[in-house]
KENUBA-800122 format. One record per residue (C-alpha): residue number from 1; x, y, z. Coordinates in Angstrom, 1 decimal. Layout:
pos=NUM&xx=X&yy=Y&zz=Z
...
REM end
This chain:
pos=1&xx=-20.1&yy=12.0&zz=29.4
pos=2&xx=-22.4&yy=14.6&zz=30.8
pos=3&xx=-23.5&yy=16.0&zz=27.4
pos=4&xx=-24.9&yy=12.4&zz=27.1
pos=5&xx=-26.4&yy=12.0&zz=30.2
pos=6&xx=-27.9&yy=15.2&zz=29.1
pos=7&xx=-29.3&yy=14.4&zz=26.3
pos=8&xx=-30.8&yy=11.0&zz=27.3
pos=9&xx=-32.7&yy=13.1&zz=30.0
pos=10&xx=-33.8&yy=15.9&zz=27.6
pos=11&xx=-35.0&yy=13.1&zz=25.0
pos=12&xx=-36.8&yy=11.3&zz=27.6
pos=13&xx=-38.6&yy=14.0&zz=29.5
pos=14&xx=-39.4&yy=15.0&zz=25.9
pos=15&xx=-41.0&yy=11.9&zz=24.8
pos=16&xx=-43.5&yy=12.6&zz=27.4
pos=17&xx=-44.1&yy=16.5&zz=25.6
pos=18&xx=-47.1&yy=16.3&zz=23.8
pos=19&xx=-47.2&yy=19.4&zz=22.2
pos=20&xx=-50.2&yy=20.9&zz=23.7
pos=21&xx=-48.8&yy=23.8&zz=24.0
pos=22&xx=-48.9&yy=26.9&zz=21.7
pos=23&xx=-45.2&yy=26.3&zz=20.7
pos=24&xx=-43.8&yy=23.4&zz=19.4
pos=25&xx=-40.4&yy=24.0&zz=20.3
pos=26&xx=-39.7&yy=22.9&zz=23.8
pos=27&xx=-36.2&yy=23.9&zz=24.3
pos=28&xx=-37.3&yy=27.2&zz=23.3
pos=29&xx=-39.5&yy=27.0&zz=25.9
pos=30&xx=-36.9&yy=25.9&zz=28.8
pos=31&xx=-35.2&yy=28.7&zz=27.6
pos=32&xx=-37.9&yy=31.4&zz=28.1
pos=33&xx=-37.5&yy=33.4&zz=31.7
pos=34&xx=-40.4&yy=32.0&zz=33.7
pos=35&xx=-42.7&yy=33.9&zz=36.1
pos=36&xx=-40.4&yy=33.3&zz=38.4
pos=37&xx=-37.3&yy=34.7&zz=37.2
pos=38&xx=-35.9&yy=31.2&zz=36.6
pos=39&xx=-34.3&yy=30.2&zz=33.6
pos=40&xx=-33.0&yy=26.9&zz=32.0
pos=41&xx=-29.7&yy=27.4&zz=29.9
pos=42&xx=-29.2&yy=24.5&zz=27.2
pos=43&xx=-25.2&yy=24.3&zz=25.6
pos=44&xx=-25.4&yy=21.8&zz=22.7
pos=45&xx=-24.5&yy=21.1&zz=19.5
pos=46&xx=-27.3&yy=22.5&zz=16.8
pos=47&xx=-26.9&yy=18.8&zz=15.2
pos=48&xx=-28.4&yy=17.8&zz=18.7
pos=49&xx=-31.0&yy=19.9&zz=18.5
pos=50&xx=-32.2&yy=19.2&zz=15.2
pos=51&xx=-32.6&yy=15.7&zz=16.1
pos=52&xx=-34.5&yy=16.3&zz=18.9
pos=53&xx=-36.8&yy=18.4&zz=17.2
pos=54&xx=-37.4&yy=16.0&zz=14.7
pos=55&xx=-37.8&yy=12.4&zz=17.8
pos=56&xx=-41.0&yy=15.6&zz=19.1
pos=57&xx=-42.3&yy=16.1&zz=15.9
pos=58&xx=-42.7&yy=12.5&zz=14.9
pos=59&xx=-44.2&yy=11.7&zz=18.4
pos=60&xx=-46.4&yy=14.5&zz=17.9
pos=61&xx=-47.9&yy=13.2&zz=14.3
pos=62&xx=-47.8&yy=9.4&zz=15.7
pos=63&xx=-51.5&yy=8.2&zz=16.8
pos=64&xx=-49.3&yy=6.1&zz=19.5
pos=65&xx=-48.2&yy=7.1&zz=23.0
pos=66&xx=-47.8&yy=5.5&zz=26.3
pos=67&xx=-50.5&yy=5.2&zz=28.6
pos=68&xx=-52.6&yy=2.4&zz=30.1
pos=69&xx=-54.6&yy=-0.6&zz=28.9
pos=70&xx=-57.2&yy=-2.9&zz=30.9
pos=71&xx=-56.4&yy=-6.6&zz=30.7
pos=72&xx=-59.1&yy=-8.6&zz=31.3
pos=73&xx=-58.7&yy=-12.1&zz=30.0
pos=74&xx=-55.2&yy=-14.3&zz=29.7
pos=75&xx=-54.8&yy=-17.2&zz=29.1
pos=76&xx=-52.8&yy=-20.0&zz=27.5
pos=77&xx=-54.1&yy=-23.8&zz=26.3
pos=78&xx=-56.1&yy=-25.4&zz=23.3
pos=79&xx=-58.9&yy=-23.5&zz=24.4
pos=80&xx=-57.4&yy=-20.1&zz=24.8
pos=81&xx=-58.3&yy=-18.5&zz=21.8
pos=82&xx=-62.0&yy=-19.4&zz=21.8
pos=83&xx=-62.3&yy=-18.3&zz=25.2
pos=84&xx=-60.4&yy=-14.7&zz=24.6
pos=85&xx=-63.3&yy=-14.5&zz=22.0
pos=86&xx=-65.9&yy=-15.0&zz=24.0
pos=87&xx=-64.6&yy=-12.9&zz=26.9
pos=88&xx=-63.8&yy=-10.3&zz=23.8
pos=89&xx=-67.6&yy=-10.3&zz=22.5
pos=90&xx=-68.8&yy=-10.4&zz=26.0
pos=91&xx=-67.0&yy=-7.1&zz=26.9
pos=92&xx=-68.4&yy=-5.5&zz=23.3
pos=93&xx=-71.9&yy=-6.1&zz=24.4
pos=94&xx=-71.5&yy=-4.6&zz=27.9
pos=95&xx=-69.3&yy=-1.6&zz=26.4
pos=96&xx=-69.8&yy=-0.6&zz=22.8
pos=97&xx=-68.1&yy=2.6&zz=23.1
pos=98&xx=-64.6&yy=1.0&zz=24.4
pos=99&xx=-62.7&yy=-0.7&zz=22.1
pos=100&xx=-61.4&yy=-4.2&zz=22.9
pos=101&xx=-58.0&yy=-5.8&zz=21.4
pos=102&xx=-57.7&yy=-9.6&zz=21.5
pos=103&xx=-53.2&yy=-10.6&zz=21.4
pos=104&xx=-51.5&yy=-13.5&zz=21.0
pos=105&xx=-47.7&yy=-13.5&zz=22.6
pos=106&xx=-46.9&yy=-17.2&zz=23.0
pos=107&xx=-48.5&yy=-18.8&zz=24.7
pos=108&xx=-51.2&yy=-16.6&zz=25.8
pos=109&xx=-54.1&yy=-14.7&zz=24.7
pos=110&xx=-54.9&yy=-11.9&zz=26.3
pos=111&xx=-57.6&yy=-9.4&zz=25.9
pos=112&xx=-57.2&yy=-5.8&zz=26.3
pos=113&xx=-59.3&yy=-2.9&zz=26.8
pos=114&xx=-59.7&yy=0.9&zz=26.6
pos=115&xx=-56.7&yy=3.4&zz=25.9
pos=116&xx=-56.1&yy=5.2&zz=28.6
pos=117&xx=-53.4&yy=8.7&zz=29.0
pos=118&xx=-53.3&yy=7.9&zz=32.9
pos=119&xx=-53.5&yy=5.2&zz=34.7
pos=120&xx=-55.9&yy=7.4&zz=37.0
pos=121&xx=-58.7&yy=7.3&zz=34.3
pos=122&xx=-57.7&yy=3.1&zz=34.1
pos=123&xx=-58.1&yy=2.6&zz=37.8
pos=124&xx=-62.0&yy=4.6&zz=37.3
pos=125&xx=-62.9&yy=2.2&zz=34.7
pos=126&xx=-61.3&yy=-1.0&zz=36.3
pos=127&xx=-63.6&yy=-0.3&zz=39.5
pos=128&xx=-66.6&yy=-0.4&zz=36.8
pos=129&xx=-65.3&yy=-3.5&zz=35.1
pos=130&xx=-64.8&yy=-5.4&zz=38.7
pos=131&xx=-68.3&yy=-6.9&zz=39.0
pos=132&xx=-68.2&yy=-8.7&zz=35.8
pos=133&xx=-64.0&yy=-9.4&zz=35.3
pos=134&xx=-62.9&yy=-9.8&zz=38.8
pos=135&xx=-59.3&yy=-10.9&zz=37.2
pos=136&xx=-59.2&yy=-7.4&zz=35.4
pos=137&xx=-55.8&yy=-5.5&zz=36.0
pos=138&xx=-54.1&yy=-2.4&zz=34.4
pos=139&xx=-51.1&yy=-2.8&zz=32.2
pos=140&xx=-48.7&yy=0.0&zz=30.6
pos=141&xx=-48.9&yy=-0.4&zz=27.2
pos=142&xx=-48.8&yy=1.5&zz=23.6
pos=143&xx=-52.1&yy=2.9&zz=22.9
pos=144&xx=-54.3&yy=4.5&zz=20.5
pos=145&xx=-53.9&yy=8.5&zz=20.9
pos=146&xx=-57.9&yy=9.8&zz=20.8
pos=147&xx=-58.5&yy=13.0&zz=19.2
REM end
């Protein structure tokens, strides 16, 4: 039982790896003595290992990760899609360089903006975006990674 509370915690602390750094082997790096002294041992099957590696590498190639997402129209009714338009070619005149996503999850529409890592950089751009969509609020959400 603890080797699989162990691995839920290494596979989910890794999700969040993004492989910025100059390895790309993060249990290797736990592993490595730190400044410090300190040192993280890791007793697992290889099998366990290899699938690991393998969850990082296909988050690393993915152009999706968490992060953050403006909403700033929902809405559900006849009317609801014409009005996400609008609200969607509104924002696109204002904010050419932010791209805008227009969803349907019965029965709203919704309109979504920007692709945020943090939800820091969100909160900056939602106090820009108060003035014209008072409504406006931050979501988490699957983004668009930006290289």
């Amino acid at each position: 039982m603890k080797s699989l509370i162990c691995i839920i915690v290494l596979i989910l602390a890794a999700s969040g790896y993004t492989g910025a750094q100059t390895s790309s082997n993060i249990l290797a790096d736990l592993q490595t003595e730190s400044e410090s002294g300190g040192i993280v041992k890791i007793v697992q099957n290889e099998s366990i290992t290899n699938v690991l590696l393998l969850h990082l590498e296909a988050q690393r190639k993915s152009n999706q990760k968490n992060g953050y997402r403006i909403c700033i129209f929902a809405d559900s009714g006849q009317e609801a899609n014409r009005k996400a338009e609008n609200v969607r070619s509104v924002f696109m005149s204002m904010y050419r360089d932010i791209r805008p996503y227009k969803t349907f999850n019965s029965p709203f529409y919704r309109v979504y903006v920007g692709d945020y890592k943090t939800k820091s950089k969100a909160m900056k751009f939602l106090k820009t975006l108060e003035r014209n969509f008072p409504n406006a609020y931050i979501v988490y959400d699957v983004i668009i990674n930006q290289f």
